[in-house]
MDTraj code that builds the backbone (N, CA, C; nanometers):
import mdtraj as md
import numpy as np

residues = "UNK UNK UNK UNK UNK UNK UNK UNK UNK UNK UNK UNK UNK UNK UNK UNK UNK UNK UNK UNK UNK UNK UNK UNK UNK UNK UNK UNK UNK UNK UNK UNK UNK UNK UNK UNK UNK UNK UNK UNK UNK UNK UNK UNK UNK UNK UNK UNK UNK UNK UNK UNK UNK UNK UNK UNK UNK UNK UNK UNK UNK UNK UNK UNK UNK UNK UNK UNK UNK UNK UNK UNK UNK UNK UNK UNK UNK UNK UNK UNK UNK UNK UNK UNK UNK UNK UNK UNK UNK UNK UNK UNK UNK UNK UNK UNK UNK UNK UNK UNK UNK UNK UNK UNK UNK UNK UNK UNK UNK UNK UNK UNK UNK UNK UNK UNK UNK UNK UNK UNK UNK UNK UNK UNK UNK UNK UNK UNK UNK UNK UNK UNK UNK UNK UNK UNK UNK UNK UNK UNK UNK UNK UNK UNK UNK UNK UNK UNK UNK UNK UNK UNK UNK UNK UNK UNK UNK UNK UNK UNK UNK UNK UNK".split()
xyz = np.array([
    [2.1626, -0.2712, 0.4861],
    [2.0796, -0.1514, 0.4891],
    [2.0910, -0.0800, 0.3552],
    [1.9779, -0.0641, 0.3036],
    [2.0087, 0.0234, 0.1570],
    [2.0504, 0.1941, 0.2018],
    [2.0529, 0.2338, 0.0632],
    [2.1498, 0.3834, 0.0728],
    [1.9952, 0.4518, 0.1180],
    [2.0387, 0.5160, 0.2284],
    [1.9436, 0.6241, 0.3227],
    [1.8855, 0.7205, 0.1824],
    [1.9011, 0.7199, 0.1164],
    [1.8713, 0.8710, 0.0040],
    [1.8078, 0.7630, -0.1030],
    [1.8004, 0.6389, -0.1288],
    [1.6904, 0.5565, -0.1788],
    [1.5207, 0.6036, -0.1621],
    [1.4757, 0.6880, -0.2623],
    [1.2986, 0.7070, -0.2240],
    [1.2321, 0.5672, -0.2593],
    [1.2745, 0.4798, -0.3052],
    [1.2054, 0.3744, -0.3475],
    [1.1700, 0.3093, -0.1763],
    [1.2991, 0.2802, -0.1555],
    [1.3111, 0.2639, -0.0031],
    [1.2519, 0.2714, 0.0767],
    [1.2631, 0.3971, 0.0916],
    [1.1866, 0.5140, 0.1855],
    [1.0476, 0.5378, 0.1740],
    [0.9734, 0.5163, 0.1166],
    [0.8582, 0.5173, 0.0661],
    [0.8085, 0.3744, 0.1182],
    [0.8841, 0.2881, 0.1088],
    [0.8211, 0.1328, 0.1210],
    [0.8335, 0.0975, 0.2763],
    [0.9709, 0.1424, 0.3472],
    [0.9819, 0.1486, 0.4802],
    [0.9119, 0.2408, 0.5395],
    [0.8612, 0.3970, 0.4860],
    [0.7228, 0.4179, 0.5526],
    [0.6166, 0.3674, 0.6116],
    [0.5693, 0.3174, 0.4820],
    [0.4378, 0.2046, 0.3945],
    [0.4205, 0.1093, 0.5386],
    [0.5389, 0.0366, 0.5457],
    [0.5356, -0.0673, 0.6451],
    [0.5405, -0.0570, 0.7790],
    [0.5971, 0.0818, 0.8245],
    [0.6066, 0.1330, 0.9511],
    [0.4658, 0.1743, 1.0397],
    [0.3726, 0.2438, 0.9225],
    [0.2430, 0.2534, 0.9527],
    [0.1261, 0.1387, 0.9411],
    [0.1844, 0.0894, 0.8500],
    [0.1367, -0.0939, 0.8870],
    [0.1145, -0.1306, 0.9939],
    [0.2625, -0.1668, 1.0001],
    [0.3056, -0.2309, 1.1610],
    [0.2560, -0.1580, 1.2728],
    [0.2716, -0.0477, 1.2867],
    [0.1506, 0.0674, 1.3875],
    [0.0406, 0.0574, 1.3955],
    [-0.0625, 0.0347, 1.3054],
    [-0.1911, 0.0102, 1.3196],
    [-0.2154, -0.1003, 1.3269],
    [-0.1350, -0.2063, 1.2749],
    [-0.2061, -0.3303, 1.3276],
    [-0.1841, -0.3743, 1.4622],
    [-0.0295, -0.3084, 1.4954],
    [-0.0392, -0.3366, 1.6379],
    [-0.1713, -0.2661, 1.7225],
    [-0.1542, -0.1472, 1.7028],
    [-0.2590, -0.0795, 1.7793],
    [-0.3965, -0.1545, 1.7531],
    [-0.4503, -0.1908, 1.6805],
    [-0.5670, -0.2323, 1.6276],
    [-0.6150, -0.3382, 1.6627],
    [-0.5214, -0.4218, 1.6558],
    [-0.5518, -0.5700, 1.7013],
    [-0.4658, -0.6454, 1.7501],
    [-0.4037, -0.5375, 1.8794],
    [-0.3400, -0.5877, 1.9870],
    [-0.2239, -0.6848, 1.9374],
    [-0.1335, -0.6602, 1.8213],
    [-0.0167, -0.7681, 1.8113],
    [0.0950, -0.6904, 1.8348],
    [0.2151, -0.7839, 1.7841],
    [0.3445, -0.6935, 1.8059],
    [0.4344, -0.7250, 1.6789],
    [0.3914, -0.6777, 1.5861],
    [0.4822, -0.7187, 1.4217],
    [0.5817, -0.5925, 1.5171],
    [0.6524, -0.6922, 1.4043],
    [0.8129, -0.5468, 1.3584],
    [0.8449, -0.6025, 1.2872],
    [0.8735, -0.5172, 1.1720],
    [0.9737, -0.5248, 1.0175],
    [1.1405, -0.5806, 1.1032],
    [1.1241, -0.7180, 0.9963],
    [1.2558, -0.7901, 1.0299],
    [1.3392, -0.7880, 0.9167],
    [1.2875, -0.7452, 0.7811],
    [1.3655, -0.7541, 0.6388],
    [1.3194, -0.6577, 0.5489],
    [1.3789, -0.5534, 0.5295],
    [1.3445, -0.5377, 0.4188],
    [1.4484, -0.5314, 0.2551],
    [1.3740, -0.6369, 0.1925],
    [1.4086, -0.6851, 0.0600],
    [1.3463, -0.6133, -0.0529],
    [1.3612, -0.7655, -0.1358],
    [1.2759, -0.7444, -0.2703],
    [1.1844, -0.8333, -0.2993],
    [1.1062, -0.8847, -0.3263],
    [0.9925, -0.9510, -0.3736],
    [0.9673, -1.0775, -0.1910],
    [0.9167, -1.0477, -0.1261],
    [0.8494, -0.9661, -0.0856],
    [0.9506, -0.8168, -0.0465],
    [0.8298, -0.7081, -0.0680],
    [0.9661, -0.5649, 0.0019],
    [0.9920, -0.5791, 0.1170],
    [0.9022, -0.6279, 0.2311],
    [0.9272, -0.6165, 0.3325],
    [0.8816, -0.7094, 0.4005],
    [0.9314, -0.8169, 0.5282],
    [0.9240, -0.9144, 0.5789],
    [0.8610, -0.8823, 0.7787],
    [0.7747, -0.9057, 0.7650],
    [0.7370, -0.8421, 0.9290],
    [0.6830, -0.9484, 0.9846],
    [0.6705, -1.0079, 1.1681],
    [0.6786, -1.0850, 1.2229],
    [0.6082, -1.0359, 1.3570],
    [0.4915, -1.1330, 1.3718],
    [0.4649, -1.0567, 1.5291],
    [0.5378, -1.1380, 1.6474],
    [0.6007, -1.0938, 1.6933],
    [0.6281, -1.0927, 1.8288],
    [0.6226, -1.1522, 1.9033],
    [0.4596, -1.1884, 1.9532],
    [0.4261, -1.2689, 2.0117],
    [0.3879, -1.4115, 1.9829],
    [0.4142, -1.4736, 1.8745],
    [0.3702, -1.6055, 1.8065],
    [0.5164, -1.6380, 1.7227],
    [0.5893, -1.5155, 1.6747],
    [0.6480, -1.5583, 1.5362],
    [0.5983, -1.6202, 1.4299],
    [0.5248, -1.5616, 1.4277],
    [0.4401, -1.5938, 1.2156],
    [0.4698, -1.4234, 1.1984],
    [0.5113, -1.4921, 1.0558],
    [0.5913, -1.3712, 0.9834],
    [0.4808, -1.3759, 0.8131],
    [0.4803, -1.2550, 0.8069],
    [0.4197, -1.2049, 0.6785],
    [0.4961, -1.1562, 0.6072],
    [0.4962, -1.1600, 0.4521],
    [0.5561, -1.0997, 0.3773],
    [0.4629, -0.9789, 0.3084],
    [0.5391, -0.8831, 0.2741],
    [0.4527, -0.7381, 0.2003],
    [0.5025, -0.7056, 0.1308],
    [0.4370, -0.7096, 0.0500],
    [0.4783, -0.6223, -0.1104],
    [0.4353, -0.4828, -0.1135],
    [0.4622, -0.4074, -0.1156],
    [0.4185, -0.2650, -0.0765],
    [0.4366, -0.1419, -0.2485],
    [0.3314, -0.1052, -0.2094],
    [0.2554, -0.0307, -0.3537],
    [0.1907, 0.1093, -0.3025],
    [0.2233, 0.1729, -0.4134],
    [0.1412, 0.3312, -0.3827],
    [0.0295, 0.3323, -0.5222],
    [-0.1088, 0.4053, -0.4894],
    [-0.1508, 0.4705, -0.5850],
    [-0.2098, 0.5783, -0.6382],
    [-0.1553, 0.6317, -0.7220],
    [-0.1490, 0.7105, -0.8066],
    [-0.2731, 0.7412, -0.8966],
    [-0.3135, 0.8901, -0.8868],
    [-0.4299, 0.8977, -1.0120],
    [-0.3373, 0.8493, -1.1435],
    [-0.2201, 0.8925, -1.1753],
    [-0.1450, 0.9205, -1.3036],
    [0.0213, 0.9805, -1.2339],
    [0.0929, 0.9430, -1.3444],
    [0.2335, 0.9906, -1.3317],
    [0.2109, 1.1504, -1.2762],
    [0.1341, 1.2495, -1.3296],
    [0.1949, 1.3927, -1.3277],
    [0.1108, 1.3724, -1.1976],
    [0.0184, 1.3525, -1.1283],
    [0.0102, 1.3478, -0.9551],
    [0.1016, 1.3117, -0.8422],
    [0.2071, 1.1983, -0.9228],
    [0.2927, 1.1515, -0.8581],
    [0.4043, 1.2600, -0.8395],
    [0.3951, 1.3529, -0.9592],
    [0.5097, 1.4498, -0.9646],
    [0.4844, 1.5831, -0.8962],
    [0.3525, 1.5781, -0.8992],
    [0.3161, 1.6734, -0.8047],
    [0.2914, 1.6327, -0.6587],
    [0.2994, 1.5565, -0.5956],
    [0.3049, 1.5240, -0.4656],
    [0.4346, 1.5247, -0.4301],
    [0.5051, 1.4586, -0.4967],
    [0.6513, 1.4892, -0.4697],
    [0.7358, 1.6086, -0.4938],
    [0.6850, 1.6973, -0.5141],
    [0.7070, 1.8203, -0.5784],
    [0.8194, 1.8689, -0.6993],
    [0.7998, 1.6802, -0.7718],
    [0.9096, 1.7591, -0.9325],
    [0.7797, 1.7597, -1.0385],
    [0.6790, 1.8514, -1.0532],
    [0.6453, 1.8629, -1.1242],
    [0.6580, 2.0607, -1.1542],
    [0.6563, 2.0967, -1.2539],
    [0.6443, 2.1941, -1.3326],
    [0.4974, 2.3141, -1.3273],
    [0.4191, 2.1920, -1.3554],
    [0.2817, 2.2298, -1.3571],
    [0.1965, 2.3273, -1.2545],
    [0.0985, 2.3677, -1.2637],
    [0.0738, 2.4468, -1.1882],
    [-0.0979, 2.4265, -1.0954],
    [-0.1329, 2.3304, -1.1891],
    [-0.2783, 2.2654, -1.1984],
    [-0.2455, 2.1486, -1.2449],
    [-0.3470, 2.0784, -1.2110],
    [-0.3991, 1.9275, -1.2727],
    [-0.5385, 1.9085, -1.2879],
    [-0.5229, 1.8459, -1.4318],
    [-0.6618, 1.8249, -1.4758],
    [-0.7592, 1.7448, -1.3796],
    [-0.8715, 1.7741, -1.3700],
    [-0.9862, 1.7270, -1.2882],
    [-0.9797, 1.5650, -1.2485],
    [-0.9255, 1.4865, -1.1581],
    [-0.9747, 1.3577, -1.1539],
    [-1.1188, 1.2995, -1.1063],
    [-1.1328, 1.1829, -1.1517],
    [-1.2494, 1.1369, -1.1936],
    [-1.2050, 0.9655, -1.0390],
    [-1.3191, 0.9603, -0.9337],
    [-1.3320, 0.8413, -0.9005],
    [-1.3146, 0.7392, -0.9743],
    [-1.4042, 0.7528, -1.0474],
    [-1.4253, 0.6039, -1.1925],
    [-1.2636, 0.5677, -1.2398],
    [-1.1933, 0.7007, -1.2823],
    [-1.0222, 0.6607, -1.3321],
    [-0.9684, 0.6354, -1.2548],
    [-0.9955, 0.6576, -1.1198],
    [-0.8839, 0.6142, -0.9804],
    [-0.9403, 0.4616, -0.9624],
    [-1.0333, 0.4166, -1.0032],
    [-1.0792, 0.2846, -0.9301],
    [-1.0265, 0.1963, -1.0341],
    [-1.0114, 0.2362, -1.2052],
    [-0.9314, 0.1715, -1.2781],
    [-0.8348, 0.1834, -1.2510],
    [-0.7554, 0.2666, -1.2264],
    [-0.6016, 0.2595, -1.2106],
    [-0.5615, 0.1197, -1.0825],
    [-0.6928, 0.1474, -0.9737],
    [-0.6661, 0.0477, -0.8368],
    [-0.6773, -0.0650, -0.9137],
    [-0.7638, -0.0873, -0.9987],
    [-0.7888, -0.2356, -1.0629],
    [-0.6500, -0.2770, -1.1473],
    [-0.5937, -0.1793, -1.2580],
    [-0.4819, -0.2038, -1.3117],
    [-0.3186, -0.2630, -1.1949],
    [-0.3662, -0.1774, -1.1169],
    [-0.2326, -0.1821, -0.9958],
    [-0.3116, -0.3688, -0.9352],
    [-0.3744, -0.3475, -0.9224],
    [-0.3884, -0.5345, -0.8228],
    [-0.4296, -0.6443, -0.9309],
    [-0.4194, -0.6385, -1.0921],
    [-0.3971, -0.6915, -1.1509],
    [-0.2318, -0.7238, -1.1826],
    [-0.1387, -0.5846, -1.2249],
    [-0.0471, -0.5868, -1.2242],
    [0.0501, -0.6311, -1.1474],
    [0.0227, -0.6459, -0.9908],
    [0.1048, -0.6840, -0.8611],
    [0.0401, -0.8526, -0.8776],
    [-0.0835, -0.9160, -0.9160],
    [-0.1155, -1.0071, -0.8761],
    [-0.0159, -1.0766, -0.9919],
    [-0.0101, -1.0392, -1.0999],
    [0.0842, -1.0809, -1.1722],
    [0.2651, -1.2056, -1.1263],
    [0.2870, -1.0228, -1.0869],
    [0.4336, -1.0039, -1.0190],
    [0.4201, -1.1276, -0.8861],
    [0.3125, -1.1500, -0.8275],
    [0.3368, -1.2391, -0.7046],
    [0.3712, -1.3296, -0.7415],
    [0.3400, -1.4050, -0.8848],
    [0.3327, -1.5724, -0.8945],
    [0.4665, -1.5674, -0.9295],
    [0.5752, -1.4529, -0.9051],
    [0.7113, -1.5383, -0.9209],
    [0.8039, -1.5328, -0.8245],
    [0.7435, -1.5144, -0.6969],
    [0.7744, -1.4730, -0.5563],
    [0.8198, -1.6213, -0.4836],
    [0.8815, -1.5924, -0.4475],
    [0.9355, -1.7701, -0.3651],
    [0.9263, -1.6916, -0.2001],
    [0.8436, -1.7785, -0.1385],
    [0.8413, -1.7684, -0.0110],
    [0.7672, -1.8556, 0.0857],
    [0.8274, -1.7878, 0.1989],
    [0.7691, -1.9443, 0.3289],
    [0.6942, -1.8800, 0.4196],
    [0.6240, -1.8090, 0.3755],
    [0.5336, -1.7515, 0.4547],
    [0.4066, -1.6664, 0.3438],
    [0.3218, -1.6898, 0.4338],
    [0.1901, -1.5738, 0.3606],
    [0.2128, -1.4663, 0.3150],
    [0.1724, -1.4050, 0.2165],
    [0.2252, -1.3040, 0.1723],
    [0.0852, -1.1883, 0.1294],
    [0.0958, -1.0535, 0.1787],
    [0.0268, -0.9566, 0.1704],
    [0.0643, -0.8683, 0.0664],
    [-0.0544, -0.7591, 0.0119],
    [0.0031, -0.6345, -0.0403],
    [-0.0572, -0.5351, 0.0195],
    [0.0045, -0.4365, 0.0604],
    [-0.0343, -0.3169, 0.0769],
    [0.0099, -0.2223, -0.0094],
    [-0.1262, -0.1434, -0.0560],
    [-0.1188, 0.0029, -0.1358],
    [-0.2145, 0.0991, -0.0231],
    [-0.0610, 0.1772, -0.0514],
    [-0.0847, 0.3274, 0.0184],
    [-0.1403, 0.4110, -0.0881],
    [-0.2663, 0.4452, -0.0496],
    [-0.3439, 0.5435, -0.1350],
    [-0.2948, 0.7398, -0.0952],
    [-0.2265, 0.7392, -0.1858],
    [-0.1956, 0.9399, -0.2109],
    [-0.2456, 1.0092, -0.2486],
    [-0.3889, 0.9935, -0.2693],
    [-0.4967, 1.0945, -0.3371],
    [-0.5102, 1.2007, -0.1757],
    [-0.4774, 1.3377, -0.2184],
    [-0.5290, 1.4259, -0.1649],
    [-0.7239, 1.4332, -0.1479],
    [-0.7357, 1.3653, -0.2660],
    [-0.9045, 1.4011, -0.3205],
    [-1.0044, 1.2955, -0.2835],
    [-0.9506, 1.2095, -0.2990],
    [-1.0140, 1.0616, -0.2614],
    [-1.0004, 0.9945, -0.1378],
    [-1.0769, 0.9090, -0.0485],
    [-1.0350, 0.8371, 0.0599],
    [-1.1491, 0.7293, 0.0798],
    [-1.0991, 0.6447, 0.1685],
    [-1.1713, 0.5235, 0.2254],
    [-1.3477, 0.5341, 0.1673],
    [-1.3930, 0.6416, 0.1943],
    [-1.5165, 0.6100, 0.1884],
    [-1.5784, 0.6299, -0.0052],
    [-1.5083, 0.6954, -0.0574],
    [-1.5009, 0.7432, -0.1906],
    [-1.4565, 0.6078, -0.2200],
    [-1.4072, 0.4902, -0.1867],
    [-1.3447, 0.3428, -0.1854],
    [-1.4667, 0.2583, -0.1393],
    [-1.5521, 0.2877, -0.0669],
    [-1.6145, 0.2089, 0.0004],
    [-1.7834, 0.2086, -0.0896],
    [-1.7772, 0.3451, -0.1792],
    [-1.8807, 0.3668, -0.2488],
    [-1.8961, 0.3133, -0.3776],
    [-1.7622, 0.2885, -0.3972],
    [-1.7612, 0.2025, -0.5633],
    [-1.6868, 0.0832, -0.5344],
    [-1.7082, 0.0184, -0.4530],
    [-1.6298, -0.1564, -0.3680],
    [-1.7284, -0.2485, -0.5144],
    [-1.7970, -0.1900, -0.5224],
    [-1.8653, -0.2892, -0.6390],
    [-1.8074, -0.3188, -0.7562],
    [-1.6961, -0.2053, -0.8102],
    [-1.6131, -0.1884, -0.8932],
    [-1.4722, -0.2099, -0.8775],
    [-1.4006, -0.2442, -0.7884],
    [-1.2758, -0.2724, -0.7283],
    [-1.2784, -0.4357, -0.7911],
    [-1.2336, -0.4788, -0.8681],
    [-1.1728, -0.6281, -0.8965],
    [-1.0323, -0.6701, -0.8414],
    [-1.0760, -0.7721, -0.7444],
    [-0.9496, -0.8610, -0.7140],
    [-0.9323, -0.9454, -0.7348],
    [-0.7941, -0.9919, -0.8723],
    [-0.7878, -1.0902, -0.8687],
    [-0.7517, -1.2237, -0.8212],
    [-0.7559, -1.3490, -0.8807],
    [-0.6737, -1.4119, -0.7696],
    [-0.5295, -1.4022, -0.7526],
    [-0.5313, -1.4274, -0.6709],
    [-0.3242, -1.4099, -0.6607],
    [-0.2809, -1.5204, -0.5022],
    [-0.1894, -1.4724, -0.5037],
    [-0.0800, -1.5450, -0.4046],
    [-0.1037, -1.4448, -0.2640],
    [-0.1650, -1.3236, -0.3142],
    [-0.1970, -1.2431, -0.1600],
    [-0.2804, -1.2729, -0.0855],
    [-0.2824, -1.3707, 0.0088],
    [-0.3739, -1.3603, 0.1365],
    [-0.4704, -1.2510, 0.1886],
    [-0.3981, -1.1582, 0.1972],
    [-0.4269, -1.0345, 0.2466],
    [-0.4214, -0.8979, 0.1351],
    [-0.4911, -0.8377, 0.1249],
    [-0.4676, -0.7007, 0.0559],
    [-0.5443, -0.5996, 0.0938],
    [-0.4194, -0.4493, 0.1800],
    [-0.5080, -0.3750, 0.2464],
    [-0.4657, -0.2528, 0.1256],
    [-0.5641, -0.1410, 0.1903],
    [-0.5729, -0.0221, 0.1160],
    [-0.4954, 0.0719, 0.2517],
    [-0.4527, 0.1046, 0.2828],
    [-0.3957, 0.2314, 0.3313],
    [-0.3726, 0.3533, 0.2732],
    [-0.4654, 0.4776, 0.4295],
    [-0.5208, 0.5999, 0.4012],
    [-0.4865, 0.6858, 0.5010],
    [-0.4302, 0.7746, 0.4942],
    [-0.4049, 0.8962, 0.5754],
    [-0.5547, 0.9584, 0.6568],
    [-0.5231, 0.9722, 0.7680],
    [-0.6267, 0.9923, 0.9437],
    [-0.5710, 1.1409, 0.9040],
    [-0.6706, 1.2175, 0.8638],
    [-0.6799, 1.3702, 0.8411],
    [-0.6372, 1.4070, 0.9773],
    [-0.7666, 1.3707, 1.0696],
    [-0.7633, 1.3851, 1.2096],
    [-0.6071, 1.3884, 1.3113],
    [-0.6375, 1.2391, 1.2779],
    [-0.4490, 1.1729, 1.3731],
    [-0.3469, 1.2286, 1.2567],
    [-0.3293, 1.3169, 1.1470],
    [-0.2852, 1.3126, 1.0736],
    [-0.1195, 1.1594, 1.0617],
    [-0.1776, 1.1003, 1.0736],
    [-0.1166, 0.9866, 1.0530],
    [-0.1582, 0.8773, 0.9126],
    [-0.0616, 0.7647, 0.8767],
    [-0.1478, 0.6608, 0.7662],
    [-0.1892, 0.5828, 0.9296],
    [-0.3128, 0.6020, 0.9242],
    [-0.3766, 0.4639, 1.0235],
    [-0.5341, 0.4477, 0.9858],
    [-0.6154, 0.4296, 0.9022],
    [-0.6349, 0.3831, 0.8156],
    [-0.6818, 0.2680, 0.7243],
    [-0.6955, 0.1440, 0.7815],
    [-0.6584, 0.0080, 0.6994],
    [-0.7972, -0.0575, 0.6633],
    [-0.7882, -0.0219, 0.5212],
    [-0.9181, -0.1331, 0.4451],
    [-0.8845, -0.2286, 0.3828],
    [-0.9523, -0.3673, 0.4142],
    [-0.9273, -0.4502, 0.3597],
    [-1.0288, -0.4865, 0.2602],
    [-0.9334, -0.5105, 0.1207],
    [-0.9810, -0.5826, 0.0332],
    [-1.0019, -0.7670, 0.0012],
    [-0.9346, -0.8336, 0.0932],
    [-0.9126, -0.9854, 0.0853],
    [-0.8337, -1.0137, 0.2461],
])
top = md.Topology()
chain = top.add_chain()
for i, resn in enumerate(residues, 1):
    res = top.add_residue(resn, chain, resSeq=i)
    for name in ("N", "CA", "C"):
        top.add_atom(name, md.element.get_by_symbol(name[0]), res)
traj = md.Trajectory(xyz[None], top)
């Protein structure tokens, strides 16, 4: 078990907890997180079959000082205006960058990524309007969802798939 006060951690065992919640709910399976590692972060398994997925788990970010302001070590008091167009590069930089990182992944099972999207400003459908602009490359991910916070359910449940 890593050290409880790990945010890297904690953030990724979130990530996967609301995963595993909506897909159960969604499409009737029964994953549960059986590992969580490093390359894949986290190892989950449904239940009822035993086929196990691996997840690499990712957040994104307009920019560093959003990150610091969501987490509340930033200073600042405002943030400059974001722009859709820079959030959909940054998504493109992030699933270039992870598609990277997969090809040195050793594993025996399929392997997914999920990025949890933290834009206060942006969501699914602000995603769904520029899908024309989202590049995925190829990679080793089977699967790659977008996860988004349910204003409503205030919950992450949520799940767009990109691949």
């Amino acid at each position: 078990m890593a050290d409880l006060f790990d945010e890297k951690w904690l953030l990724e065992e979130s990530a996967a907890q609301a995963l595993v919640q909506t897909l159960n709910t969604q499409q009737e399976t029964s994953y549960e997180i059986v590992e969580h590692a490093d390359r894949p972060d986290i190892v989950i398994e449904n239940q009822l079959d035993g086929r196990r997925l691996g997840v690499e788990v990712t957040h994104l970010f307009y920019d560093s000082e959003e990150a610091r302001l969501i987490f509340g070590r930033s200073h600042e008091h405002d943030h400059p205006p974001e722009y859709i167009e820079q959030y959909i590069g940054r998504l493109n930089a992030l699933l270039q960058q992870k598609s990277e990182k997969a090809k040195g992944y050793s594993h025996e099972y399929p392997l997914a990524l999920l990025i949890r999207v933290v834009s206060p400003l942006f969501h699914m459908y602000n995603f769904k309007t520029y899908a024309s602009r989202i590049v995925v490359p190829p990679s080793d991910f089977q699967i790659i969802w977008l996860l988004f916070y349910d204003f409503l359910e205030r919950r992450w449940t949520i799940l767009e798939r990109l691949r």
